[in-house]
PDB file of N, CA, C and O in Angstrom:
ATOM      1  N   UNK A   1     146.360 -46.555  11.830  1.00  0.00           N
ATOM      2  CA  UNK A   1     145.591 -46.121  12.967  1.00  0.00           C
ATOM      3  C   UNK A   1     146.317 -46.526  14.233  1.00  0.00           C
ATOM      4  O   UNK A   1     146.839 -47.633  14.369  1.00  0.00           O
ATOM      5  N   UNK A   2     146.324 -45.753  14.981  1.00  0.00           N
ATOM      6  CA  UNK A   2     147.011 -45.627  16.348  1.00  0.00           C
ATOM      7  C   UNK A   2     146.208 -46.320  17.324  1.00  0.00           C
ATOM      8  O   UNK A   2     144.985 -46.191  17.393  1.00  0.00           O
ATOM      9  N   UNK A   3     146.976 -47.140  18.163  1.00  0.00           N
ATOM     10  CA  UNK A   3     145.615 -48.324  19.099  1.00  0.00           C
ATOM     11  C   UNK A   3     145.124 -47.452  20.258  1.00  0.00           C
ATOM     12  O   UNK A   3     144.441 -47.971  21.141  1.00  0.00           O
ATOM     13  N   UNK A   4     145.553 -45.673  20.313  1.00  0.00           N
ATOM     14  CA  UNK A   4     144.998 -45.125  21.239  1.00  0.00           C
ATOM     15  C   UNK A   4     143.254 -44.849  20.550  1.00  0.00           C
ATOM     16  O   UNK A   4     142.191 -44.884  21.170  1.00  0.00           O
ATOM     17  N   UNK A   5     143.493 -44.585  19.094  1.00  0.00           N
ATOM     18  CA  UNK A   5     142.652 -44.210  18.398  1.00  0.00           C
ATOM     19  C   UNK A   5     141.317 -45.448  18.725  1.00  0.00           C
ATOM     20  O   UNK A   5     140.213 -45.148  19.179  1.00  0.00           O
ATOM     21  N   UNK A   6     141.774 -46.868  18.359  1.00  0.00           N
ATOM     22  CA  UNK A   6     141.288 -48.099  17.932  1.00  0.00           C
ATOM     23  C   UNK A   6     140.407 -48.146  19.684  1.00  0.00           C
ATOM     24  O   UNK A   6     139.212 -48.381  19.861  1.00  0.00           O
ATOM     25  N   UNK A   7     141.379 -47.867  20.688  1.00  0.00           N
ATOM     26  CA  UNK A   7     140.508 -47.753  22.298  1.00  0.00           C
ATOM     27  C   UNK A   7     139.463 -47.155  22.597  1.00  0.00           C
ATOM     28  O   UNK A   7     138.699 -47.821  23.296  1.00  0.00           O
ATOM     29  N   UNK A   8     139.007 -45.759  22.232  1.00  0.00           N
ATOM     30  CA  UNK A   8     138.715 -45.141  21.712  1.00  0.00           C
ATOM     31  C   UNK A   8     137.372 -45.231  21.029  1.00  0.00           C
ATOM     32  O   UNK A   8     136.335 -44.764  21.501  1.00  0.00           O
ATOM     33  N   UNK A   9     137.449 -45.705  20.176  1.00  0.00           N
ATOM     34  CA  UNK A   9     136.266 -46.362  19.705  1.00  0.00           C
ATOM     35  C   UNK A   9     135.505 -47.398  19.932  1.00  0.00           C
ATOM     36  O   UNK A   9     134.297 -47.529  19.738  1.00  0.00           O
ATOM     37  N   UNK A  10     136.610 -48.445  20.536  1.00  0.00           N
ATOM     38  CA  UNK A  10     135.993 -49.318  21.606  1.00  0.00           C
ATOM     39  C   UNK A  10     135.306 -48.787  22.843  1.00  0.00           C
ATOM     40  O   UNK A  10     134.109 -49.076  22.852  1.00  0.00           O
ATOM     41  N   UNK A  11     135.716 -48.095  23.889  1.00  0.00           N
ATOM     42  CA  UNK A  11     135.454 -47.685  25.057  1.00  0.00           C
ATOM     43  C   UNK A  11     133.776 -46.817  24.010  1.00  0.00           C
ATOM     44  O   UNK A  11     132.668 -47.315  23.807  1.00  0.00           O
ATOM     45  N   UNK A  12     134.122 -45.953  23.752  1.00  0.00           N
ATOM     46  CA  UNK A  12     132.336 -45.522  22.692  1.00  0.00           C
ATOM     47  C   UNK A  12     131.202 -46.117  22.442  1.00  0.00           C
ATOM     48  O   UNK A  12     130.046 -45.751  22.656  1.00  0.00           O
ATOM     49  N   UNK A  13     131.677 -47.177  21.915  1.00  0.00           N
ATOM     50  CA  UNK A  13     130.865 -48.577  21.292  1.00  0.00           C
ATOM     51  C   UNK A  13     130.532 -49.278  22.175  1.00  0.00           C
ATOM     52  O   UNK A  13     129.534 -49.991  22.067  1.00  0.00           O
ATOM     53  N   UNK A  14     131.471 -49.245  23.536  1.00  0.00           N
ATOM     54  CA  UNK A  14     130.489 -50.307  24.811  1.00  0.00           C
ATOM     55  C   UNK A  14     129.562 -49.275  25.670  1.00  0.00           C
ATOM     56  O   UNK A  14     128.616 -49.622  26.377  1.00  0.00           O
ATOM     57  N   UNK A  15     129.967 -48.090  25.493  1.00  0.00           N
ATOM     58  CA  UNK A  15     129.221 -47.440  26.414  1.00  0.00           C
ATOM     59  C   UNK A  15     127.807 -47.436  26.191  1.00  0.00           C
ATOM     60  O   UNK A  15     126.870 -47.795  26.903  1.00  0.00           O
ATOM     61  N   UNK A  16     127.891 -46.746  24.561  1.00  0.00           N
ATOM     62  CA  UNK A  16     126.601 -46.167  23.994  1.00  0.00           C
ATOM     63  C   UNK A  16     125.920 -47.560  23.169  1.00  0.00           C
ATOM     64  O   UNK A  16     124.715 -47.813  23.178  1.00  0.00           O
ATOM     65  N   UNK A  17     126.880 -48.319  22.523  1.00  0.00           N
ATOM     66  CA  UNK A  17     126.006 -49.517  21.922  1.00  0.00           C
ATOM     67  C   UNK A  17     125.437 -50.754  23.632  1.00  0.00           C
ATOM     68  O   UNK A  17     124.376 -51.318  23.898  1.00  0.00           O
ATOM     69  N   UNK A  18     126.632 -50.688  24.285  1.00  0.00           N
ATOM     70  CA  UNK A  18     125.652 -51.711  25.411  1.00  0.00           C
ATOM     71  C   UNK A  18     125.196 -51.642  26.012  1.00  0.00           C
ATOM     72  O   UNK A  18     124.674 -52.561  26.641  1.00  0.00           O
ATOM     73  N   UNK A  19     125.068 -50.048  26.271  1.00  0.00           N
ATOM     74  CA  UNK A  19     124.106 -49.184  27.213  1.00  0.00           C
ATOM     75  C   UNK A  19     122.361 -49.452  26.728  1.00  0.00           C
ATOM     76  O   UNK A  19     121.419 -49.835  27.422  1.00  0.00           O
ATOM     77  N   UNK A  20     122.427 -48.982  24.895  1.00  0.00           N
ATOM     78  CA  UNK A  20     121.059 -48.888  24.475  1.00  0.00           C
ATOM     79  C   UNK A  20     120.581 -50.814  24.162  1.00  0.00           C
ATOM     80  O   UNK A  20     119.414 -51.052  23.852  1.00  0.00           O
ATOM     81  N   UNK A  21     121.326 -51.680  24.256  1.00  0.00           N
ATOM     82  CA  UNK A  21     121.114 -52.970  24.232  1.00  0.00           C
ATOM     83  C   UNK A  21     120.331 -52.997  25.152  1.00  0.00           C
ATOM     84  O   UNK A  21     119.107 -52.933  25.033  1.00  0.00           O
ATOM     85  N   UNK A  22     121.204 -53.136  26.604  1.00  0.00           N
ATOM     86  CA  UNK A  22     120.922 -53.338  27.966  1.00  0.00           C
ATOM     87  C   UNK A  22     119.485 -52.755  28.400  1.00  0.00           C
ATOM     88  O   UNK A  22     118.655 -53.294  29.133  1.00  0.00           O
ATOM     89  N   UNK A  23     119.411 -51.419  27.704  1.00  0.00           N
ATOM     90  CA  UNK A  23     117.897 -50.714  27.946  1.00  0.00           C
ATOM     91  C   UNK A  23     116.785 -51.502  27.404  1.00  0.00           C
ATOM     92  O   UNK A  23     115.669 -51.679  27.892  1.00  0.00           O
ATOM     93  N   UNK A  24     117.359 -52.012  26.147  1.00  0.00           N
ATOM     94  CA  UNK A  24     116.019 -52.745  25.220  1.00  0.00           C
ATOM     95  C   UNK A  24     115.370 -53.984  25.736  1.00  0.00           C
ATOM     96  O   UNK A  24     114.169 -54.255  25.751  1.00  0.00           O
ATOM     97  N   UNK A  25     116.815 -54.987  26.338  1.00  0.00           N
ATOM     98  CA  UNK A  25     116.831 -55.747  26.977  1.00  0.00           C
ATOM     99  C   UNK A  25     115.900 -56.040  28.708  1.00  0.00           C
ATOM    100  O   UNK A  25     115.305 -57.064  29.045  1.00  0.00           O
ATOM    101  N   UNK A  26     116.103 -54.577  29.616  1.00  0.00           N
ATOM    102  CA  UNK A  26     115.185 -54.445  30.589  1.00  0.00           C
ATOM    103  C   UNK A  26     114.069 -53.878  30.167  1.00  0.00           C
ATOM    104  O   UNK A  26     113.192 -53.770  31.023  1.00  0.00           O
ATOM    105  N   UNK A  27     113.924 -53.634  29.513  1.00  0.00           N
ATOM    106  CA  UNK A  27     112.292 -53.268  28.497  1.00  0.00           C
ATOM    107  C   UNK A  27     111.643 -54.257  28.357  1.00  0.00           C
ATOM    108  O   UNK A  27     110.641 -54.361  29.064  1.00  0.00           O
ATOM    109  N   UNK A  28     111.950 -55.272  27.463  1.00  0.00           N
ATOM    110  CA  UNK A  28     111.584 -56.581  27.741  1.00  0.00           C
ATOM    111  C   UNK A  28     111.423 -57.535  28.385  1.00  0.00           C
ATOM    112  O   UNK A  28     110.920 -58.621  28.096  1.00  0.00           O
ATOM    113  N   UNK A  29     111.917 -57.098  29.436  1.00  0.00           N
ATOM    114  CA  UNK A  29     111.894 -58.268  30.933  1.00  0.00           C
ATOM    115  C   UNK A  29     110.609 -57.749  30.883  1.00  0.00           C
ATOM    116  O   UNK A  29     109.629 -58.431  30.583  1.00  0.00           O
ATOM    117  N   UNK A  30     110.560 -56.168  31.259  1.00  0.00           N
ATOM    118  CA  UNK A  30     109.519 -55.631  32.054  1.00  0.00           C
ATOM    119  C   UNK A  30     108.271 -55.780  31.700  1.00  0.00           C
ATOM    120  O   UNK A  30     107.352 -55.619  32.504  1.00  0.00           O
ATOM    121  N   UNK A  31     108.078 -56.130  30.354  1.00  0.00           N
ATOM    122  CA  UNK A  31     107.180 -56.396  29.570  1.00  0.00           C
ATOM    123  C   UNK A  31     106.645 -57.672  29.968  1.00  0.00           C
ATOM    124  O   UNK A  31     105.460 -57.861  30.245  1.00  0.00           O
ATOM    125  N   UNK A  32     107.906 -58.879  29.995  1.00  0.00           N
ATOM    126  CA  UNK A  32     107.493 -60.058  30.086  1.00  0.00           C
ATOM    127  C   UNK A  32     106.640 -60.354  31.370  1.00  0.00           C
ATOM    128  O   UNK A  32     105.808 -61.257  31.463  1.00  0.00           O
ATOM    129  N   UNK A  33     107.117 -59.073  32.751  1.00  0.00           N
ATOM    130  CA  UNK A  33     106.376 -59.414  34.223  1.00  0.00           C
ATOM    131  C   UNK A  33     104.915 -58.795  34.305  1.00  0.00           C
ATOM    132  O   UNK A  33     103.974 -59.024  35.064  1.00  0.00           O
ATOM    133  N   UNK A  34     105.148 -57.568  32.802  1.00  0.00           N
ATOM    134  CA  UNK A  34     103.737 -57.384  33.100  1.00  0.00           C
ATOM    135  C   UNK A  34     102.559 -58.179  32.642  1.00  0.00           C
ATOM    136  O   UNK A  34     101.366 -58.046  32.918  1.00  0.00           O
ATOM    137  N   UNK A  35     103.214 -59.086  31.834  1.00  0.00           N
ATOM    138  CA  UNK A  35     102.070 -60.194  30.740  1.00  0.00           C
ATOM    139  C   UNK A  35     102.159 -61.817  32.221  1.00  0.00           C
ATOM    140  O   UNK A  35     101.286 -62.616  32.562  1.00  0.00           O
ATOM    141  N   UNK A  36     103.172 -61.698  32.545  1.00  0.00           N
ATOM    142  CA  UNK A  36     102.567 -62.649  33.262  1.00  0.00           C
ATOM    143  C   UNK A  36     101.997 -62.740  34.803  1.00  0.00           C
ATOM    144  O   UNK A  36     101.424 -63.623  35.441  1.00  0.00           O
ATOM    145  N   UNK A  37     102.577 -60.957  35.186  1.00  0.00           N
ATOM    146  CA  UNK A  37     101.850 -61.223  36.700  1.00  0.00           C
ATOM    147  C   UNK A  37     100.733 -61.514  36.940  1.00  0.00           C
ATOM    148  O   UNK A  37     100.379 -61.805  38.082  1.00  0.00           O
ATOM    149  N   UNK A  38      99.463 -61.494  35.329  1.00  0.00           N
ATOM    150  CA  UNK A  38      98.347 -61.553  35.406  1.00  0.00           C
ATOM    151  C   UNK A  38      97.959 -63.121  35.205  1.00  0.00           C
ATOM    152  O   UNK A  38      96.765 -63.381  35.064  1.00  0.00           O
ATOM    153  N   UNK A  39      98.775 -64.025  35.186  1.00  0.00           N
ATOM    154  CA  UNK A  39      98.263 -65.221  35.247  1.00  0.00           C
ATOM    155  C   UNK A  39      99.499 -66.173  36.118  1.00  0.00           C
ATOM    156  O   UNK A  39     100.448 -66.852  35.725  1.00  0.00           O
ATOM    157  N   UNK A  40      98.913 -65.813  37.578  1.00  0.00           N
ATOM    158  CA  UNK A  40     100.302 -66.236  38.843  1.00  0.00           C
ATOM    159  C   UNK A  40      99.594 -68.167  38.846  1.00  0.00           C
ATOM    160  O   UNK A  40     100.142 -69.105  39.425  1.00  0.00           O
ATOM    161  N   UNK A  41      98.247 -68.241  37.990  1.00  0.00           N
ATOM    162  CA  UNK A  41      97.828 -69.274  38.696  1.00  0.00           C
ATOM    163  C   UNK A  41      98.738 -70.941  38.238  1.00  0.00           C
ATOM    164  O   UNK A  41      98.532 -71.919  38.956  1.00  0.00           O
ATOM    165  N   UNK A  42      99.465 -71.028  37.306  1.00  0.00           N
ATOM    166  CA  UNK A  42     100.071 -72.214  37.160  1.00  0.00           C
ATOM    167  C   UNK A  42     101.931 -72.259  37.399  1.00  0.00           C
ATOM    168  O   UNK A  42     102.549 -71.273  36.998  1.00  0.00           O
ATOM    169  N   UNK A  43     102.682 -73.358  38.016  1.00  0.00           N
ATOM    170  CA  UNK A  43     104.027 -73.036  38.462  1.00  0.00           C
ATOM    171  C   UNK A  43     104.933 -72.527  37.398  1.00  0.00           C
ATOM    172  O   UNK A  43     105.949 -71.918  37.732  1.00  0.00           O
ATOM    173  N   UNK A  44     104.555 -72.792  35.724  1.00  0.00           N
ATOM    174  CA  UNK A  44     105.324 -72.288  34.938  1.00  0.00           C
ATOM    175  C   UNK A  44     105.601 -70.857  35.118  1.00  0.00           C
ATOM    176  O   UNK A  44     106.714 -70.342  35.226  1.00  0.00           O
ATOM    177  N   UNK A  45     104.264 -70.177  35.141  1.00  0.00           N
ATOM    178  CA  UNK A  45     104.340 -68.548  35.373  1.00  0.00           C
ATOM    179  C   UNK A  45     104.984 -68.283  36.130  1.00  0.00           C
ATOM    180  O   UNK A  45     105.851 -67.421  35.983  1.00  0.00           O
ATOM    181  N   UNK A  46     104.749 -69.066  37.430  1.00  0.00           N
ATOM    182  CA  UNK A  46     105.688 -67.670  38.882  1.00  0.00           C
ATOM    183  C   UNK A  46     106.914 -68.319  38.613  1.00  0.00           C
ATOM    184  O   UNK A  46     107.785 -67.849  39.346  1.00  0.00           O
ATOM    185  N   UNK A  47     107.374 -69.268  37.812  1.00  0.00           N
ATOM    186  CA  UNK A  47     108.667 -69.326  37.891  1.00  0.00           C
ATOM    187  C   UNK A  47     109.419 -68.519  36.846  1.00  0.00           C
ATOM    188  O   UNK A  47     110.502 -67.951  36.982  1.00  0.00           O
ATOM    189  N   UNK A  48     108.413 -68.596  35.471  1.00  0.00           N
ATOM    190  CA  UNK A  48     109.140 -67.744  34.254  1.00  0.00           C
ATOM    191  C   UNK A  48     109.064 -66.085  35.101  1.00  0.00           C
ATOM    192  O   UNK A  48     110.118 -65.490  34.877  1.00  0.00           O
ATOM    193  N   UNK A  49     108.220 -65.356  35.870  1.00  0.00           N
ATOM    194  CA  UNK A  49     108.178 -64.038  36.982  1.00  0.00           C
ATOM    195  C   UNK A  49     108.918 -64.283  37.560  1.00  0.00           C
ATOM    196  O   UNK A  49     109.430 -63.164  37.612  1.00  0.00           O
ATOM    197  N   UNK A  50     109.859 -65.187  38.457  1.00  0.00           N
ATOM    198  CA  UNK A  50     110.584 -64.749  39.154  1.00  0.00           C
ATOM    199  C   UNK A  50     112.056 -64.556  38.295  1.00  0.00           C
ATOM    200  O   UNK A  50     112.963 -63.781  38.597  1.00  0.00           O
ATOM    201  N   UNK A  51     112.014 -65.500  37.132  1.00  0.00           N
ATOM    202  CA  UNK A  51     113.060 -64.949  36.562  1.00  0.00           C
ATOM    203  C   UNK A  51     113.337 -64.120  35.869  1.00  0.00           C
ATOM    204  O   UNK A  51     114.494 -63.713  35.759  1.00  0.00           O
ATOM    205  N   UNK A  52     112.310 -63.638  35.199  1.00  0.00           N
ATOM    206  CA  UNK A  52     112.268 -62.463  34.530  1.00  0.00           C
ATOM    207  C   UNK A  52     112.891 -60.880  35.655  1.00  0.00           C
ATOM    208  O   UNK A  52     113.795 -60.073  35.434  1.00  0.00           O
ATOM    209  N   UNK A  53     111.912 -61.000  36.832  1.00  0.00           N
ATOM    210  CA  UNK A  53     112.448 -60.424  38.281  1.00  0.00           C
ATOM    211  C   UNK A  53     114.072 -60.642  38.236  1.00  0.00           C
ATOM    212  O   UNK A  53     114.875 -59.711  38.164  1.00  0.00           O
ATOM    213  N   UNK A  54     114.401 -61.958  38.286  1.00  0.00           N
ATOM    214  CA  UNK A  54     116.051 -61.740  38.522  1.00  0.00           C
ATOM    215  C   UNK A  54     116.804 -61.077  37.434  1.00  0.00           C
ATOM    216  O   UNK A  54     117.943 -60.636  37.589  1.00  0.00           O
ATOM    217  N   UNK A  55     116.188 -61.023  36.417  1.00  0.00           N
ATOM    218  CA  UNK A  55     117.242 -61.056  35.164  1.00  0.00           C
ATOM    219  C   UNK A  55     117.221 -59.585  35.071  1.00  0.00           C
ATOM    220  O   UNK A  55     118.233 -59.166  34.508  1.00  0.00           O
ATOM    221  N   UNK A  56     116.328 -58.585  35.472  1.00  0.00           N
ATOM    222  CA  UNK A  56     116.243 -57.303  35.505  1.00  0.00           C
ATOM    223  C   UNK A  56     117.655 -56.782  36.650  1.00  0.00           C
ATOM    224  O   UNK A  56     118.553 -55.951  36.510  1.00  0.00           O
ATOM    225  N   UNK A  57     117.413 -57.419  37.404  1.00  0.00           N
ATOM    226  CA  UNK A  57     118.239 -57.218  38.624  1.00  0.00           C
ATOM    227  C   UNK A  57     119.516 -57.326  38.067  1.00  0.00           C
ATOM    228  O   UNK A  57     120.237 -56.330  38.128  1.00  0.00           O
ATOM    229  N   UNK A  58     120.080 -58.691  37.352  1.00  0.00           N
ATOM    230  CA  UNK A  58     121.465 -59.094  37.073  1.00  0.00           C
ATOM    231  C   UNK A  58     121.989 -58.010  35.593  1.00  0.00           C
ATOM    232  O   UNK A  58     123.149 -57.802  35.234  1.00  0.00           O
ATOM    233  N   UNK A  59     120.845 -57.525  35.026  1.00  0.00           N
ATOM    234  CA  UNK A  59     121.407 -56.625  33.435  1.00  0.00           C
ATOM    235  C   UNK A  59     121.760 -55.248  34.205  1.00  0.00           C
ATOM    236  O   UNK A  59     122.795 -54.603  34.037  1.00  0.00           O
ATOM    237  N   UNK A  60     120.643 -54.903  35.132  1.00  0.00           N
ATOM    238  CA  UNK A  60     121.577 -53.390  35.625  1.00  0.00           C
ATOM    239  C   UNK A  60     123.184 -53.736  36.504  1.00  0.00           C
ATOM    240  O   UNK A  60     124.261 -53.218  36.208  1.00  0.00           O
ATOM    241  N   UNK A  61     123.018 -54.440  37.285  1.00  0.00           N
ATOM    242  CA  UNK A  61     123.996 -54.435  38.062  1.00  0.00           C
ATOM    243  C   UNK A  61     125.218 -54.683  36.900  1.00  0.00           C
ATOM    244  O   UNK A  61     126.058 -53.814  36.665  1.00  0.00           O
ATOM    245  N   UNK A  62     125.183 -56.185  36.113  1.00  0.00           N
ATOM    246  CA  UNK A  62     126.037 -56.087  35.118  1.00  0.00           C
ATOM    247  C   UNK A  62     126.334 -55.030  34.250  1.00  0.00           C
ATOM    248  O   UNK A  62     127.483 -54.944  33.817  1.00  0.00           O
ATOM    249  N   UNK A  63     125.350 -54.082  33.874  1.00  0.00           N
ATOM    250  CA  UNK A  63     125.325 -53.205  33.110  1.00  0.00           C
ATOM    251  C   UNK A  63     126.207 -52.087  33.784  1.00  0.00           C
ATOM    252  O   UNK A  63     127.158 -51.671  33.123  1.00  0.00           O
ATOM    253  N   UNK A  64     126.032 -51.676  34.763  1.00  0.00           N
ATOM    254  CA  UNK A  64     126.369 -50.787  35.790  1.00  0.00           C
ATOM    255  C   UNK A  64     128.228 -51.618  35.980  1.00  0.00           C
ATOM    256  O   UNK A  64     129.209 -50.926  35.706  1.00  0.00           O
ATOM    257  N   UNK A  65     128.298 -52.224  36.178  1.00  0.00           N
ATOM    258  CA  UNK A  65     129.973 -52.598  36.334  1.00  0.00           C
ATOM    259  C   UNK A  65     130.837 -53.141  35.005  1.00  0.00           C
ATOM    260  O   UNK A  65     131.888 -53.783  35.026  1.00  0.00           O
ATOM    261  N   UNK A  66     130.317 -52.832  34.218  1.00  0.00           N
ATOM    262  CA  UNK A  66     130.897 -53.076  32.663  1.00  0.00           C
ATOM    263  C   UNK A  66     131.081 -51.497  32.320  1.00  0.00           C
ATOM    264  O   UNK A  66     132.155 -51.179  31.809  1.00  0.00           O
ATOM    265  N   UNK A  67     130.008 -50.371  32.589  1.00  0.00           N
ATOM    266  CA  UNK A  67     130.406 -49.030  32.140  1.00  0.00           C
ATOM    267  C   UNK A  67     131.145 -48.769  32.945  1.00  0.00           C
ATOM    268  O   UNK A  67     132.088 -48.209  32.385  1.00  0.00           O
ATOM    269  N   UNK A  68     131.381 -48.858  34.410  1.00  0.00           N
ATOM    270  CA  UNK A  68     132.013 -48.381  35.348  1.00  0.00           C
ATOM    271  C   UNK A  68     133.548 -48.871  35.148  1.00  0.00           C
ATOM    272  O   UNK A  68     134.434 -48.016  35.151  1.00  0.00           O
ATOM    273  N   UNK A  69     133.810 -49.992  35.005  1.00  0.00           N
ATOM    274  CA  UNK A  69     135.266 -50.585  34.645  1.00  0.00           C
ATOM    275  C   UNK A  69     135.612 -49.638  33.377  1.00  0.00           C
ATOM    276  O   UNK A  69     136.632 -48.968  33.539  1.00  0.00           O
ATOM    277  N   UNK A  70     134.989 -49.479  32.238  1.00  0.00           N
ATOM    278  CA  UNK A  70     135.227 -49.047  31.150  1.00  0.00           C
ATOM    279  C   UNK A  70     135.783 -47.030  31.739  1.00  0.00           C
ATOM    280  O   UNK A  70     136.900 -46.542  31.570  1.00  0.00           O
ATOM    281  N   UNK A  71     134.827 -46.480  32.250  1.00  0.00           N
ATOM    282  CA  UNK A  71     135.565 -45.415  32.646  1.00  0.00           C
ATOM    283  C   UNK A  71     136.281 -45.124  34.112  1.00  0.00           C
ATOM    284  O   UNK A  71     136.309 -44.026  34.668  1.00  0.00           O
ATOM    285  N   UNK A  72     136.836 -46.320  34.596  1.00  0.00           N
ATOM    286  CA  UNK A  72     137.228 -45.938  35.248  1.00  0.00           C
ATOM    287  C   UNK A  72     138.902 -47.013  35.137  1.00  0.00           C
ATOM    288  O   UNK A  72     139.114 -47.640  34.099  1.00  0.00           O
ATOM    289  N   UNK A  73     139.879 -47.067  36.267  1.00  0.00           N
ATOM    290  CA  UNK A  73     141.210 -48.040  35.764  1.00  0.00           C
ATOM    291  C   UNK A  73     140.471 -49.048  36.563  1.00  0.00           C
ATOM    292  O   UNK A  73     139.879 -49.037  37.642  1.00  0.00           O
ATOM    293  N   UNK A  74     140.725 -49.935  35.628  1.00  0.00           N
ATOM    294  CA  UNK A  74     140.585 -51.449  36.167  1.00  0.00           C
ATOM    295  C   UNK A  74     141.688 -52.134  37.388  1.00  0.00           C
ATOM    296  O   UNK A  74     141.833 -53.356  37.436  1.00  0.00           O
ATOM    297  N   UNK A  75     142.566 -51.043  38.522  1.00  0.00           N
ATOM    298  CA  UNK A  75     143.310 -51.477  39.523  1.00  0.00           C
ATOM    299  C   UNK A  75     142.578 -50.905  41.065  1.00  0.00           C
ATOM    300  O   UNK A  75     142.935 -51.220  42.200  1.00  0.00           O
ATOM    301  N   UNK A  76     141.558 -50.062  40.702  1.00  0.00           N
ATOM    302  CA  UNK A  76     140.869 -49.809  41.293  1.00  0.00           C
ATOM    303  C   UNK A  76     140.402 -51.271  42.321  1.00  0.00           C
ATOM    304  O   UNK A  76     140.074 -52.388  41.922  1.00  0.00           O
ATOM    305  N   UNK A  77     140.525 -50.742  43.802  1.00  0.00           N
ATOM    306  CA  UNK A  77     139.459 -51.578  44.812  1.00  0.00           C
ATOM    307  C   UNK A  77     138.371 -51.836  44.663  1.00  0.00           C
ATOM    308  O   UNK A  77     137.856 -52.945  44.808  1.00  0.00           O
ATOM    309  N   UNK A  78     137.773 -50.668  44.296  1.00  0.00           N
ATOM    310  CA  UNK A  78     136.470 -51.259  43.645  1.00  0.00           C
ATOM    311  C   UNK A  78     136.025 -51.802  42.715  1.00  0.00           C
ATOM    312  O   UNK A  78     134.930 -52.363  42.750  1.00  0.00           O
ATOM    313  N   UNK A  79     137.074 -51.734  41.270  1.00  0.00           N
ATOM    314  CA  UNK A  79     136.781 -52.655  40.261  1.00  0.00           C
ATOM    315  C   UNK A  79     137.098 -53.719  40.680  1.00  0.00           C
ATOM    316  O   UNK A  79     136.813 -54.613  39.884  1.00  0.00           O
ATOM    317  N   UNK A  80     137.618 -54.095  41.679  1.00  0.00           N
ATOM    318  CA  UNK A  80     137.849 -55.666  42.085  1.00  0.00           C
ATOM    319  C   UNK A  80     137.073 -56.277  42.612  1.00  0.00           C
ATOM    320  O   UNK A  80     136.934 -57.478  42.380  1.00  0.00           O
ATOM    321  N   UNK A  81     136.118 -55.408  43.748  1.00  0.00           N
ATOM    322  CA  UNK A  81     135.097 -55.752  44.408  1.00  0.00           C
ATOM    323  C   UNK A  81     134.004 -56.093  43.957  1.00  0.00           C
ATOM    324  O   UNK A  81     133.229 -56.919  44.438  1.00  0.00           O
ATOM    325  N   UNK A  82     133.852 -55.272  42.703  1.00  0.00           N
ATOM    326  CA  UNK A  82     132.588 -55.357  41.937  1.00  0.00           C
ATOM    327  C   UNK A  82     132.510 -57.083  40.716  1.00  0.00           C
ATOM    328  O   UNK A  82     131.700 -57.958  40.410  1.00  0.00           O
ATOM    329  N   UNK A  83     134.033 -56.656  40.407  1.00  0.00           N
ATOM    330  CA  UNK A  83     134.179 -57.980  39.435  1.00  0.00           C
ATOM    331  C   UNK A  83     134.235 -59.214  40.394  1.00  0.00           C
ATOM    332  O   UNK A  83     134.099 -60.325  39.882  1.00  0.00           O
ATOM    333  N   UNK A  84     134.406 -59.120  41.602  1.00  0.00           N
ATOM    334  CA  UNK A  84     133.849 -60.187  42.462  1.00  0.00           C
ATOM    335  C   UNK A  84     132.640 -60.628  42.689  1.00  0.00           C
ATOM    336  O   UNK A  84     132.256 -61.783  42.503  1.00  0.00           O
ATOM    337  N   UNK A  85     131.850 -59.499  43.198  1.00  0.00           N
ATOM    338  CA  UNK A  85     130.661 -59.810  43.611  1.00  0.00           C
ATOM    339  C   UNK A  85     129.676 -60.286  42.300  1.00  0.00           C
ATOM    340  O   UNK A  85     128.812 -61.159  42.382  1.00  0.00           O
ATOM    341  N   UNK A  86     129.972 -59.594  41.206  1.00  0.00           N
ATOM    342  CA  UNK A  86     129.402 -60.345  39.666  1.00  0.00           C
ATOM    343  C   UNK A  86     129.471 -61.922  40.172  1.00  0.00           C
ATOM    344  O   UNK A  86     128.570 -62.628  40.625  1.00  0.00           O
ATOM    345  N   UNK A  87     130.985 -62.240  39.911  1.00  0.00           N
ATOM    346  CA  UNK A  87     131.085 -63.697  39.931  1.00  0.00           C
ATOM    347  C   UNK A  87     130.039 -64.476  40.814  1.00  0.00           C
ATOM    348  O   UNK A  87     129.129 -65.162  40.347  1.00  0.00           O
ATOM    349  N   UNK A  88     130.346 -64.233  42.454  1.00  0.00           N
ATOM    350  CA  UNK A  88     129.323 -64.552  43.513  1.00  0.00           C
ATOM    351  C   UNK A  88     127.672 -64.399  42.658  1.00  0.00           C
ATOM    352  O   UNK A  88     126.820 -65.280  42.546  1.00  0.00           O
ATOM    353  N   UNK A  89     127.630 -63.101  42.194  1.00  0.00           N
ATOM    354  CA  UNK A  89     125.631 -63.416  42.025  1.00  0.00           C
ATOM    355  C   UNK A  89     125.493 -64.266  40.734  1.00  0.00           C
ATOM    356  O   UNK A  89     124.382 -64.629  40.350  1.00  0.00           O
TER     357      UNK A  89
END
């Protein structure tokens, strides 16, 4: 097998397998904010809500610059910018 072949199937497998992860994954956040926005009254809750809140935020954006590197060249300005600003959040 040819490692254009072997790329190939990689670049496939992150798109479509970490794409439908990533979905299952903000499914479940969303789930988790709707079970607890209803009980804001003790500090465990609004803190497990606000992170649940962040973690939605950090799977698209991550999600979103992992497919984007994948189809696009990684010398790109903007793949640099983006693999920066990851680091920063």
């Amino acid at each position: 097998m040819s490692s254009s072949v072997l790329e190939d199937i990689q670049s496939k497998l992150i798109i479509y397998g970490y794409s439908s992860v990533m979905s299952f994954r903000i499914i479940d956040h969303i789930f988790v904010i709707r079970i607890v926005i209803r009980q804001r009254e003790n500090a465990c809750s609004i803190y497990l809500l606000s992170s649940a809140i962040f973690n939605v935020f950090c799977l698209i954006f991550y999600g979103f610059t992992q497919i984007y590197l994948i189809n696009y060249s990684s010398e790109t300005p903007a793949a640099f910018g983006l693999c920066k600003t990851y680091i920063y959040l």
